[in-house]
C-alpha positions as CSV (number, residue, x, y, z in Angstrom):
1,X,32.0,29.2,8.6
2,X,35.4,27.5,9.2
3,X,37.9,29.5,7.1
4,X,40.4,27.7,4.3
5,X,44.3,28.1,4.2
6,X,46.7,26.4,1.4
7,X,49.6,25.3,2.2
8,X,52.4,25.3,-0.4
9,X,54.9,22.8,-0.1
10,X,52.3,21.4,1.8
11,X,53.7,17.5,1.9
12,X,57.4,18.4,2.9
13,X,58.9,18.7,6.3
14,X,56.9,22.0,7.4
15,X,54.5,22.8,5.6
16,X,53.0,18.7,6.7
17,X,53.3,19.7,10.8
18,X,51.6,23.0,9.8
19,X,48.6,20.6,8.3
20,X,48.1,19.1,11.0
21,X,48.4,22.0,13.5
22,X,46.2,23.8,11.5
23,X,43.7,21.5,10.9
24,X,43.3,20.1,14.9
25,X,43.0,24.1,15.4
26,X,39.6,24.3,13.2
27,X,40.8,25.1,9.9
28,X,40.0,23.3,6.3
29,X,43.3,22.8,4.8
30,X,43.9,22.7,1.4
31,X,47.7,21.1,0.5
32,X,49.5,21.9,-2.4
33,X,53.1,20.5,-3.4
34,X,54.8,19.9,-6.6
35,X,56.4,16.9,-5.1
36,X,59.7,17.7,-6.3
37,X,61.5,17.5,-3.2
38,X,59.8,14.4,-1.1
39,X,57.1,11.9,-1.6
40,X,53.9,10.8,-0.3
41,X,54.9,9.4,3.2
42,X,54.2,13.0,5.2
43,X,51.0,13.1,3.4
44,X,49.1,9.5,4.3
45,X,50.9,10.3,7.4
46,X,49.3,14.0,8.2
47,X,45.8,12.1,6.7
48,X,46.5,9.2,9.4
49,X,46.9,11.5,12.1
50,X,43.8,13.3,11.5
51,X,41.8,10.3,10.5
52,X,40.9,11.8,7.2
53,X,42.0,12.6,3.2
54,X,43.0,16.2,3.3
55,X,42.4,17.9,-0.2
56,X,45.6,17.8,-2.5
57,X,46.4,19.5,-5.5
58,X,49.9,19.0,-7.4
59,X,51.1,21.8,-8.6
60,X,54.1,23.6,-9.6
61,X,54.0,27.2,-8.0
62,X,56.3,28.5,-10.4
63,X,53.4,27.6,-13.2
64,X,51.5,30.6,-12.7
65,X,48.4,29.8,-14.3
66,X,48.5,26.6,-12.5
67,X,48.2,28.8,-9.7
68,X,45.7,31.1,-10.8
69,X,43.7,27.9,-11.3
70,X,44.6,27.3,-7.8
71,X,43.4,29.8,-6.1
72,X,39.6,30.2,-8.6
73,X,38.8,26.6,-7.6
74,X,38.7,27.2,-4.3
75,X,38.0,30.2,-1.9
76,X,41.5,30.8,0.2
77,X,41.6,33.0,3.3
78,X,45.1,32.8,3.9
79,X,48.2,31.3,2.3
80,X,51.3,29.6,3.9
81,X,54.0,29.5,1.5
82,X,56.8,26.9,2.0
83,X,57.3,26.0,-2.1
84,X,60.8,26.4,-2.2
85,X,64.6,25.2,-2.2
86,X,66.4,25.6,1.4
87,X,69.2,23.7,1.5
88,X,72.1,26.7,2.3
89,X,74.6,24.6,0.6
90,X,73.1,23.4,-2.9
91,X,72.3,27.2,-3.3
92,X,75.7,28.5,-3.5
93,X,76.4,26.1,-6.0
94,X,73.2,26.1,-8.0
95,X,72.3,30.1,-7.5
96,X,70.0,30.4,-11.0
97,X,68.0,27.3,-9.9
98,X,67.3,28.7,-6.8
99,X,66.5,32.4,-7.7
100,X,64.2,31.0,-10.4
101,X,62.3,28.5,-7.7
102,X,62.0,30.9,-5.3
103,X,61.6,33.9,-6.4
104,X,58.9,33.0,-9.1
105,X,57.0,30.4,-7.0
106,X,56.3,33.1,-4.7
107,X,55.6,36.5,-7.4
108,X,53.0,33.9,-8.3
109,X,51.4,33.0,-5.2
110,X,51.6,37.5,-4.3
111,X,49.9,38.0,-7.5
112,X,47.0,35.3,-7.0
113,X,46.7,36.4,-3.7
114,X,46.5,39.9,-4.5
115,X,43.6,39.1,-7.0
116,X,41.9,36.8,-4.8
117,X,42.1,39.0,-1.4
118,X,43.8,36.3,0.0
119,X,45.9,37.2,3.5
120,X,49.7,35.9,3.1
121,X,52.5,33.9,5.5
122,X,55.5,33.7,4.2
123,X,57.8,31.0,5.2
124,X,61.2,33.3,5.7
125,X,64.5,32.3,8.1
126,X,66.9,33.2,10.2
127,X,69.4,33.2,6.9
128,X,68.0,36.6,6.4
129,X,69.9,38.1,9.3
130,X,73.4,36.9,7.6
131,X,76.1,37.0,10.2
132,X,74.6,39.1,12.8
133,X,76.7,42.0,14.9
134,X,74.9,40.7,18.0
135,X,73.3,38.2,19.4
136,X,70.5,37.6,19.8
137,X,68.7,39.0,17.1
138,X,65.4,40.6,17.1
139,X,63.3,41.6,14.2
140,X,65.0,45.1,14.9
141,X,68.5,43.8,14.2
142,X,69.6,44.9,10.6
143,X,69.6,42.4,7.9
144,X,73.4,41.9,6.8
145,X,74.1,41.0,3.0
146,X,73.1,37.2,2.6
147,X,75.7,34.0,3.0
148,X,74.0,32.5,0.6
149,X,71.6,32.4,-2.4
150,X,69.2,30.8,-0.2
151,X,69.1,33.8,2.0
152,X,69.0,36.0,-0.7
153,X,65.7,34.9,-1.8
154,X,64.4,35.0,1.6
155,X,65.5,38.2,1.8
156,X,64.1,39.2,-1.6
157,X,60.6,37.6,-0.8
158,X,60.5,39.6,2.5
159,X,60.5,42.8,0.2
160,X,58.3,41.3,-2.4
161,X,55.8,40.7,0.4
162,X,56.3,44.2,1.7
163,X,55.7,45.9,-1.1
164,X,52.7,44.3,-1.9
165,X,51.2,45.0,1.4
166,X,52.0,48.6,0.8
167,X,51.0,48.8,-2.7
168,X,47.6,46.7,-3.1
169,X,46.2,46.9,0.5
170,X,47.4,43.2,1.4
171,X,47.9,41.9,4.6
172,X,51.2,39.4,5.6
173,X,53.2,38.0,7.8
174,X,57.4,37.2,7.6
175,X,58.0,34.5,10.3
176,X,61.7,34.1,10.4
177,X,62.5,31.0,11.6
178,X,65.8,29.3,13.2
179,X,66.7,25.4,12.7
180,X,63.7,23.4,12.8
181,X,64.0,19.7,13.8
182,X,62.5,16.9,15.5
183,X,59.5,14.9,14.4
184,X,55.4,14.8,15.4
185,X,55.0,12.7,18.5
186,X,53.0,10.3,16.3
187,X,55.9,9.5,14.5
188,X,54.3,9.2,11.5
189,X,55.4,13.0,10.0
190,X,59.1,13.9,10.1
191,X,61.9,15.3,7.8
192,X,62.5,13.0,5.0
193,X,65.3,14.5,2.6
194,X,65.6,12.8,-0.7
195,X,69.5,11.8,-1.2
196,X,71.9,12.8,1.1
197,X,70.5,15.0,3.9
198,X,71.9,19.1,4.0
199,X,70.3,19.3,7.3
200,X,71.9,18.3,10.8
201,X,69.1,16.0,12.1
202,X,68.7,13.6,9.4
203,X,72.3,13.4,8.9
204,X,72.3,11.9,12.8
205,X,69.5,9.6,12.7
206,X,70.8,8.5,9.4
207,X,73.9,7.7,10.7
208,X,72.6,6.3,13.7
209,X,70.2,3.9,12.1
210,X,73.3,2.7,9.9
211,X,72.5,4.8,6.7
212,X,75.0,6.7,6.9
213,X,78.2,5.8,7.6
214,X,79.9,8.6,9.3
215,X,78.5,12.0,10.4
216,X,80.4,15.6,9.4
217,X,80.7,18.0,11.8
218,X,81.6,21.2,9.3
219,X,84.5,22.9,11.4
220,X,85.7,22.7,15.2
221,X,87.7,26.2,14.7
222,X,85.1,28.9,14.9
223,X,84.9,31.6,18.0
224,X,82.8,29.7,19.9
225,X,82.9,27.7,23.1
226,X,83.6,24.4,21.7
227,X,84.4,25.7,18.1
228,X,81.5,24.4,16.5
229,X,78.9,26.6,15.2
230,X,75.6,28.0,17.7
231,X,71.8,27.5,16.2
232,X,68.6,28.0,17.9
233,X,67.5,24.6,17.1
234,X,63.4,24.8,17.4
235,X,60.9,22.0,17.6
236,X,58.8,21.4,14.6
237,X,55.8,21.4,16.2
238,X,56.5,24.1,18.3
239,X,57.0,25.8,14.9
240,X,54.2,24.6,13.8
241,X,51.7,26.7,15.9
242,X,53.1,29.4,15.3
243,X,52.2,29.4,12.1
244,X,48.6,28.8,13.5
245,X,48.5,31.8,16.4
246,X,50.1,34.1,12.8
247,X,47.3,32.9,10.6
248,X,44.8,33.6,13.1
249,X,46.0,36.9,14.0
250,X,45.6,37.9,10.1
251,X,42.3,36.2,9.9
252,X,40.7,37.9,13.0
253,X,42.3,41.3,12.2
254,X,44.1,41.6,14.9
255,X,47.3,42.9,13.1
256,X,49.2,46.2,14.8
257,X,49.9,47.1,11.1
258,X,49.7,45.6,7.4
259,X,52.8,43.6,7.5
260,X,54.4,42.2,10.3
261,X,57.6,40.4,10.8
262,X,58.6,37.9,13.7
263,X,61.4,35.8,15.0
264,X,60.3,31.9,16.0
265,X,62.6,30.6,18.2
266,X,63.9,29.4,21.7
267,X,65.8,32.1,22.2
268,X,68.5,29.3,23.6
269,X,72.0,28.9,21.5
270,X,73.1,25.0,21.2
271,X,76.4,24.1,19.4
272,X,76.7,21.3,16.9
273,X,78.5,19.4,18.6
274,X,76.4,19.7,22.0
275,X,73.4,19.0,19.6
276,X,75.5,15.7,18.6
277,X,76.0,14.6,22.2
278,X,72.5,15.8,23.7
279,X,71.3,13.1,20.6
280,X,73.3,10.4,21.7
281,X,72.5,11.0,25.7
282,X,68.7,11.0,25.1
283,X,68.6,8.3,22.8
284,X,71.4,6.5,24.7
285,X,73.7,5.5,21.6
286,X,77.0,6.2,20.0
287,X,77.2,8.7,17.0
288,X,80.7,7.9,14.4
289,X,81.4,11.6,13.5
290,X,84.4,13.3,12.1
291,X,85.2,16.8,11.7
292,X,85.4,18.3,8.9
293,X,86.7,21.5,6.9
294,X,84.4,24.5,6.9
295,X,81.1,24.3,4.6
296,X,80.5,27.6,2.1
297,X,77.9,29.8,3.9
298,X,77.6,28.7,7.4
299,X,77.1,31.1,9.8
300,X,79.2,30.9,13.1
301,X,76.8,32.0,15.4
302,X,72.9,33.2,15.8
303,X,69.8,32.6,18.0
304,X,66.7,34.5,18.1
305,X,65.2,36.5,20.8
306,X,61.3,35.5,20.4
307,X,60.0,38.1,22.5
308,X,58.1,39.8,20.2
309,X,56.5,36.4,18.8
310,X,55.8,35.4,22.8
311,X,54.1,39.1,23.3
312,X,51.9,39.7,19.9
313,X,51.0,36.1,18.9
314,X,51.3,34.6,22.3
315,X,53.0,31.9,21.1
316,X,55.8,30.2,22.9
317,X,58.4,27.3,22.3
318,X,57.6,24.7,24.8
319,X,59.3,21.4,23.7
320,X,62.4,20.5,25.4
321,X,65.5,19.6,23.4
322,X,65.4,16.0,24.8
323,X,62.0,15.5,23.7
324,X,62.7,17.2,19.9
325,X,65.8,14.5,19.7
326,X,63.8,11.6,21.0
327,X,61.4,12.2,18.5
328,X,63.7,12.6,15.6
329,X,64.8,9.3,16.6
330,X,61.7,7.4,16.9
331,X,60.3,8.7,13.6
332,X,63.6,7.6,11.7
333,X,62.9,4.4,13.4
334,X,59.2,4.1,11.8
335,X,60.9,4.7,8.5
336,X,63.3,1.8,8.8
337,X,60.4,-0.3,10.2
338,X,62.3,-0.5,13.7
339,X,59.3,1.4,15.8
């Protein structure tokens, strides 16, 4: 009997690559999304890639007999929740909006999960690590105090999860994940940020398509090689299956213990700026940037060491950085009608 898994946040940037990852790997996917933060574009274009309507409920997760609801109608092995605010910098100006999103949106989703015996993902980040003492990080490396309130919550809904696990005989998994980017292949799923992007990617391909009129690079003066701040910038579908191999491993018990944490990265640092100029090299066009001051809560410098996610989910990131930035490109293309 093929087994069920909802995905919260379901039509935004991840949780739509996750759908369709999920789905092409034998599951029946059940999408959920308040819509608060996107529209329907990712979700004709997940049901156009798989040739089909996927179920979809709209919900807010924060409603939590909306969720209860949820979760009675239909019978959920696992969850995958992505229903929350990310955006590092919108969080240290709006901190009450985003501890009341995140935090509650996900005590609901633990508590109907509990009820339900339903296995748990939680979408978690790199954020979570702070500014690290060494790099790179494992899921060893000690979690500093949070930049931001965005991390904060991650940080907070990693010990929710734990503590559920211990407490009510749960099972979960904590993937802490670097910089997503990059688009499907199809080009018809992609990130698609509603007003002006707080993520890297978009900000380029805006600005490349003419959207935008000049890209911000936030800082040249930091302790690094070319003074701009070093991510582990990881493919989104790459990320995507490794939300499938965790999933799996809950569903087929094959767990080393109740809750399990793991980094999903390249394990390969890549500065801003070289990001900038790998963009315009692979899609052979000129970027107008300008550097500019510092941005609140940025940290300088961290990549993951995905060892232990290569190992115990044998998963592996195995899209190059030329083909992540060709992608981003072609799907902001599709959107302007330019494919």
């Amino acid at each position: 009997m093929k087994k069920t898994v909802l995905v919260s946040g379901g039509a935004g940037f991840i949780g739509s690559h996750v759908t369709v990852e999920l789905t092409q790997a034998g599951y029946d996917v059940v999408i959920a999304d308040n819509m608060s933060n996107c529209d329907e574009t990712n979700y004709k274009g997940v049901c156009a890639i798989l040739g089909r309507q996927l179920p979809f409920e709209k919900i807010d997760f924060c409603d939590s007999a909306a969720v209860e609801a949820l979760f009675s109608r239909y019978t959920i092995d696992a969850v995958i929740h992505f229903a929350a605010y990310k955006a590092v910098g919108e969080s240290v100006d709006e901190p009450l909006m985003y501890y009341k999103n995140n935090l509650d949106s996900f005590l609901n989703v633990l508590e109907a999960a509990r009820k339900h015996g339903t296995h748990v993902l939680f979408s978690s980040s790199a954020t979570v690590y702070g500014e690290p003492e060494k790099t790179p990080v494992t899921e060893e490396s000690p979690r500093q105090e949070a930049t931001s309130p965005y991390g904060n919550t991650k940080q907070m809904c990693e010990d929710f999860l734990r503590d559920c696990v211990k407490a009510y005989g749960m099972h979960g998994i904590a993937l802490r994940y670097f910089n997503p980017i990059g688009a499907h292949p199809s080009a018809l799923i992609g990130e698609l940020p509603r007003g002006v992007p707080n993520n890297l990617v978009p900000f380029i391909t805006q600005t490349a398509i003419g959207k935008r009129e000049c890209l911000s690079i936030f800082g040249n003066d930091y302790p690094t090689p070319d003074g701009t701040c070093l991510r582990d910038y990881i493919d989104i579908v790459d990320l995507a299956r490794a939300h499938v191999c965790a999933v799996t491993r809950m569903i087929e018990e094959r767990m080393d213990k109740p809750y399990e944490i793991f980094n999903i990265g390249t394990g390969r640092p890549l500065s801003v700026l070289e990001l900038v100029t790998s963009f315009e090299k692979v899609n052979n066009l000129k970027l107008n940037y300008r550097i500019a001051p510092r941005r609140p809560g940025d940290v300088v410098a961290i990549w993951a060491d995905p060892t232990l996610a290569n190992e115990k989910l044998g998963w592996k990131a195995t899209r190059t950085i030329e083909e992540t930035l060709a992608s981003a490109w072609a799907w902001e293309k599709h959107l302007a009608g330019r494919a």
